[in-house]
N, C-alpha and C positions, 0 to 999 in steps of 0.2 A: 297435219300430214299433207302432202303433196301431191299431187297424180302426176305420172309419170307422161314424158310425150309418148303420143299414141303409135307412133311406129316402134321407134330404136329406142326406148328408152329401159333403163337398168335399177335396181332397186339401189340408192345410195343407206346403204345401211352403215351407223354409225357404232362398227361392231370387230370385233376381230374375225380375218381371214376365215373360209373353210376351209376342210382340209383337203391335202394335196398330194401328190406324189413328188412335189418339190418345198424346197425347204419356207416357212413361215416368213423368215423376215429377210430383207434384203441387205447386201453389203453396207448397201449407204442408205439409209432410211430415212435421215436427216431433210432430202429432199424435197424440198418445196410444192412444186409444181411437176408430178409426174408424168415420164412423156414414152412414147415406144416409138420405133417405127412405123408400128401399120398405121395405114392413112385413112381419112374417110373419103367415104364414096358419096356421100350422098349430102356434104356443105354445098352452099352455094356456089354457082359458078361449075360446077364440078361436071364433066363429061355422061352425059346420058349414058347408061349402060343397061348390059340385059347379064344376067349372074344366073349359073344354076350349082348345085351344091347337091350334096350327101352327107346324111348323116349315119354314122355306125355306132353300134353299142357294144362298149365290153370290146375284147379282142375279136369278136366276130364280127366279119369283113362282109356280113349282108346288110345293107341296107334296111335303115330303120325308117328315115324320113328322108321324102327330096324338097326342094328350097326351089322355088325360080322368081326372080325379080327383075320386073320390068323399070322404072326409074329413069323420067326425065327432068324432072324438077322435085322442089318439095312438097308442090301442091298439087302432083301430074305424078302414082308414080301405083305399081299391082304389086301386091305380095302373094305366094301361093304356097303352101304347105300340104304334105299329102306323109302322112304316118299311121299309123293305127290308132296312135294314143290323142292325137291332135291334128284334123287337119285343119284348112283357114283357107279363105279368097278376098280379101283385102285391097281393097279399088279405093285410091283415093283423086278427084277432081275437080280443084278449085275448091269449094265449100262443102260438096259430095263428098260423104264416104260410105261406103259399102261394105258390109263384113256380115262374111258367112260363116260360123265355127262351127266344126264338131262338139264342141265342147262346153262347157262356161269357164273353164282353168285352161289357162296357156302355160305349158309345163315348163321348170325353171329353167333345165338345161336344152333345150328347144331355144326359150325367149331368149335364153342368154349368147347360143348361137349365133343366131338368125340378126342378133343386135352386132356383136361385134365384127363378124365377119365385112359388117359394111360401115363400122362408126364405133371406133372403139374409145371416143371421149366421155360418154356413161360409165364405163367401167373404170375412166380414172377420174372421174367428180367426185363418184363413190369411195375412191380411194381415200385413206387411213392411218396417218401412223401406227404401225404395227401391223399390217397388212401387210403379205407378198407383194413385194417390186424387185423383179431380178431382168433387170433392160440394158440396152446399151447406153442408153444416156449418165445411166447409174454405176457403171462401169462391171456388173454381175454379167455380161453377156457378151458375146463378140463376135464377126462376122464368119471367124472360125469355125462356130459352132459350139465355141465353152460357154457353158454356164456353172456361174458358180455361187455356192451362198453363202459364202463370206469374205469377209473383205481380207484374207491374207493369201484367199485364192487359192487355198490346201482340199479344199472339198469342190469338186467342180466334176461337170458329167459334160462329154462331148456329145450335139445333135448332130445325127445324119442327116438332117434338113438345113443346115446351116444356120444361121443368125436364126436364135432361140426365143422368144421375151417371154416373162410369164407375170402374169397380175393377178392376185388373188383378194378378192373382198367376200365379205358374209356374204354365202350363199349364191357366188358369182367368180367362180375361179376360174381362168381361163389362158391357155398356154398359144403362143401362136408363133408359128415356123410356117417352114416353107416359102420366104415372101419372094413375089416376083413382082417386076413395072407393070403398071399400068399408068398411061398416060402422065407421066413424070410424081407417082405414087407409089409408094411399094406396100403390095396387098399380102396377107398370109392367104397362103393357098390350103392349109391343114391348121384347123384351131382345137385344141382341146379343153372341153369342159369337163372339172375332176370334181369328185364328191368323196370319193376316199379311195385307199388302193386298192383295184380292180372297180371299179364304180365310175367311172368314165361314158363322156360321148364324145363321138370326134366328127368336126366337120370339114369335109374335103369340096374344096371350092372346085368344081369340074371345066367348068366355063363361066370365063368374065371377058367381056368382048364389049365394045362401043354399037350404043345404038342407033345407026345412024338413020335407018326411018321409021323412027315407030308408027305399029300401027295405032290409030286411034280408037279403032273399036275396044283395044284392049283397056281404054281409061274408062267406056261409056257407061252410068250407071243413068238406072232407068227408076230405080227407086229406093232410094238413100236410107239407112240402117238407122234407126231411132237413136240415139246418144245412149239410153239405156239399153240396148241391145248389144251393143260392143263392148268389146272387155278393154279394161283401163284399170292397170295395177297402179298401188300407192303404195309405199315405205311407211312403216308405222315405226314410231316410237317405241322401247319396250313398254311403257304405261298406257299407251293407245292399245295395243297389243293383247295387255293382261284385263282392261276394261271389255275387249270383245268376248271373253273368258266367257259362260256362261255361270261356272262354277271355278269356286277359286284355283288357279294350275299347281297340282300335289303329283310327284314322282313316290313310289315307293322304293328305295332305290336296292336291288338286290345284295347277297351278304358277300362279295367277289373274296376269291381266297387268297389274293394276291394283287398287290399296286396298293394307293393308295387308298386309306380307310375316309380322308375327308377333303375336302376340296371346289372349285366351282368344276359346275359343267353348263355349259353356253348350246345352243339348237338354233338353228333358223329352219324358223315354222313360216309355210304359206296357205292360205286360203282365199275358196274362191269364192264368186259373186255371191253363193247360197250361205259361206258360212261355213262349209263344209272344212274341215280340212284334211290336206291333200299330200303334203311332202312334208317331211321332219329332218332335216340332215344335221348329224353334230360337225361343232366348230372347234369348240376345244375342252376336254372331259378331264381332269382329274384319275378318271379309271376309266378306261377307255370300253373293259369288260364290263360296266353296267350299261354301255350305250344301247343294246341291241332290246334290251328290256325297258330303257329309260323309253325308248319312241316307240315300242307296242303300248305303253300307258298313255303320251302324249297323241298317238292316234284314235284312241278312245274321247277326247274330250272333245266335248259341245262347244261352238262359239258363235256370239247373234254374227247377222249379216253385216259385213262390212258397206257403210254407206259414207259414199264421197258428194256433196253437189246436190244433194238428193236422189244421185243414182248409185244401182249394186255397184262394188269394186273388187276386182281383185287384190287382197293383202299380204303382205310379207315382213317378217322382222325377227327381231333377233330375240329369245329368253334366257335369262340367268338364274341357276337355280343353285341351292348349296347342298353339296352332296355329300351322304356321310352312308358306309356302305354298313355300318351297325346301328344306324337311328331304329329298325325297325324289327321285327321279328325277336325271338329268342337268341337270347346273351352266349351260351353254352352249343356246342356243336351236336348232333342227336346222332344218338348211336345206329349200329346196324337197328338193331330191333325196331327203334322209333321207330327210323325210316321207313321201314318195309311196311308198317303198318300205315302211312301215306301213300303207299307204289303199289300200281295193279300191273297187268300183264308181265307179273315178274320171270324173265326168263333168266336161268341159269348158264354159264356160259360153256360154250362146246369145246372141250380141250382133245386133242389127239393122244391117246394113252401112251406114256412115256416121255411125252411133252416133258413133265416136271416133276418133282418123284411124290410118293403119295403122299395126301394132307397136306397137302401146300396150301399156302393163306396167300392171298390177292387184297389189298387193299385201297380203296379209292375217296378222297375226297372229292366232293362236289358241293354248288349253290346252285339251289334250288328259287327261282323268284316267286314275286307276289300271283306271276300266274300259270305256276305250278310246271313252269319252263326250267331242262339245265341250262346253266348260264355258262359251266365253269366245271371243269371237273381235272384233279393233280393227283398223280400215283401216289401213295400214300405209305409204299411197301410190299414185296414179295418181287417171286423170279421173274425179270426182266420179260418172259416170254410170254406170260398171262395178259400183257396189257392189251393185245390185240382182242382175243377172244372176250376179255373182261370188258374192255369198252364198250365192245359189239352188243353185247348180253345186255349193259346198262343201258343203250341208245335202243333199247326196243321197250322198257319199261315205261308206267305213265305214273308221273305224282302229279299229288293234291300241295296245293299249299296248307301252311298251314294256318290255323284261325288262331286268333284273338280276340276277345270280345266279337265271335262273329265275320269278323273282318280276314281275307287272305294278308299273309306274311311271307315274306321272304325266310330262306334258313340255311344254315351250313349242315352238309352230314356228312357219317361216315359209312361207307358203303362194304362189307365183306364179303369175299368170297372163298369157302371153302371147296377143296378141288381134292375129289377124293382117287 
């Protein structure tokens, strides 16, 4: 494993895409040597500058985290972060460096921000055959504002930002519009980091201006951040990865009533300096309905401390698991009875008299996982009009998984409800 450089650097994972709100693979994926527009800010030779930024989460247009960077060389340059989840003061001069964090994890869509917005060549190192590339170079995007993901140009979405690009690697997706000059470079002013639909951060570049005298106080450190005191992520092999395991990594994987019954499902997992881990996002599921239960298990598991150099590190990488949604539990779907005899707080559901005429039957299939969570739940039968009232009534109920040998189980049931 590698450590990543300590500023701008991106985890190169050797893994397929996360997912996106844009399409997996590019028109011409064939490409070599991938390339975008946005420029870097911070190569050599490159114009001093001062950058500040916003970050937003989700469609909500408050402010999650601000950005400001100071940057006159690569040896001369402040980072600053201020969010709830992570903040950071990052002084680097000459041999001096200084870091002060909130935290001991630098969150991914944060790192992933705060890197590309000024140096977007980690995110195409990282880059992958079969990884998201939909750029201008690659002919998926155009100044127009098409982008398109595929190469006969029949499914294509128009940006109101103009020239679109979007790059997606494991655990490192990231969209970037907006661009405008800067000093004969064209920068994105709006980058988006996507984790799946609705799961997004977006960073809005507010100000990027030349810095024409900086001040020097702002480089001055008075007492320089131990090596092991600063966080420094590394890319881990999936075998590096599975050896930090404490105990061997096992999904239970729930009974879904619908998609596929077997298949891979891929996660990129990170951890921080402690061992702890911290984010789980899936990449690409087979059944996309056991994902939500797949990473309440894989957030439960232990793993030693990741050590680089002989200091803590931050790690991230990619696991492949084989998923079968009948390996577990009972074979046979359990009737109302069983069920009920797993479910507490059983509420009956509230129907308006003449809703539906009497003794009407409601019918509901659901999956139940290994930790006594719905996963899943498909009408099964009865008047179109019950499904509101009858859902309502089931989402207030609490089951038990159920045991085997001791052990919790995933399970199919059927759920009835008579409506007198």
């Amino acid at each position: 494993m590698q450590i990543r450089p300590l500023f701008f650097g991106i985890v190169a994972a050797l893994a397929a895409t996360g997912a996106s709100s844009l399409a997996q693979q590019s028109p011409n994926n064939t490409q070599q040597t991938p390339s975008i527009i946005q420029g870097t800010l911070i190569e050599s030779g490159s114009v001093p500058f001062h950058l500040k930024a916003t970050i937003t989460e989700g469609h909500d247009l408050s402010p999650v985290a601000k950005v400001e960077i100071y940057w006159v060389a690569a040896d001369q340059w402040r980072r600053t972060i201020e969010s709830s989840k992570f903040s950071q003061i990052l002084i680097v001069n000459g041999v001096k460096v200084f870091e002060q964090d909130s935290d001991s994890y630098f969150p991914l869509g944060l790192e992933t921000l705060v890197t590309a917005m000024v140096d977007p060549k980690p995110l195409l190192d990282a880059y992958r055959p079969g990884n998201r590339l939909l750029t201008k170079a690659n002919g998926a995007s155009s100044e127009s504002g098409s982008i398109c993901f595929d190469s006969s140009h029949r499914m294509c979405l128009s940006s109101q930002y103009g020239l679109m690009e979007s790059v997606g690697v494991a655990g490192h997706s990231v969209d970037f519009m907006r661009y405008k000059e800067f000093h004969g470079k064209r920068i994105a002013r709006r980058l988006v980091y996507t984790v799946s639909v609705g799961d997004f951060l977006t960073a809005q570049v507010t100000e990027l201006k030349e810095l024409d005298h900086p001040n020097d106080g702002l480089f001055t450190i008075d007492q320089p951040t131990p090596r092991e005191k600063q966080i420094h992520s590394v890319s881990l092999q999936e075998a590096e990865l599975r050896d930090l395991a404490v105990e061997e990594p096992e999904i239970i994987w729930p009974q879904a009533l619908d998609g596929a019954i077997t298949g891979k499902a891929t996660f990129y997992l990170a951890i921080d300096r402690q061992g702890k881990l911290r984010e789980v996002h899936p990449l690409e599921t087979a059944n996309e309905r056991s994902n939500d239960s797949a990473i309440r298990q894989i957030m439960k598991w232990k793993f030693k401390q990741p050590i680089k150099d002989g200091v803590p590190v931050q790690a991230e990488g990619v696991m492949t698991f084989d998923l079968n949604t009948r390996a577990w539990g009972p074979k046979d779907i359990l009737s109302d009875a069983e069920v009920r005899k797993l479910a507490t707080n059983i509420v009956e559901p509230v129907v308006k008299p003449g809703t539906v005429p009497p003794d009407s039957v409601y019918k509901l299939w659901m999956a139940v996982d290994s930790d006594g969570i719905v996963i899943e739940q498909i009408a099964a039968g009865g008047p179109s009009q019950l499904a509101g009232p009858c859902g309502q009534a089931l989402k207030q109920w609490h089951f038990s998984p159920l045991l085997e040998n001791g052990q919790p189980r995933p399970y199919r049931a059927q759920v009835v409800f008579h409506i007198k």
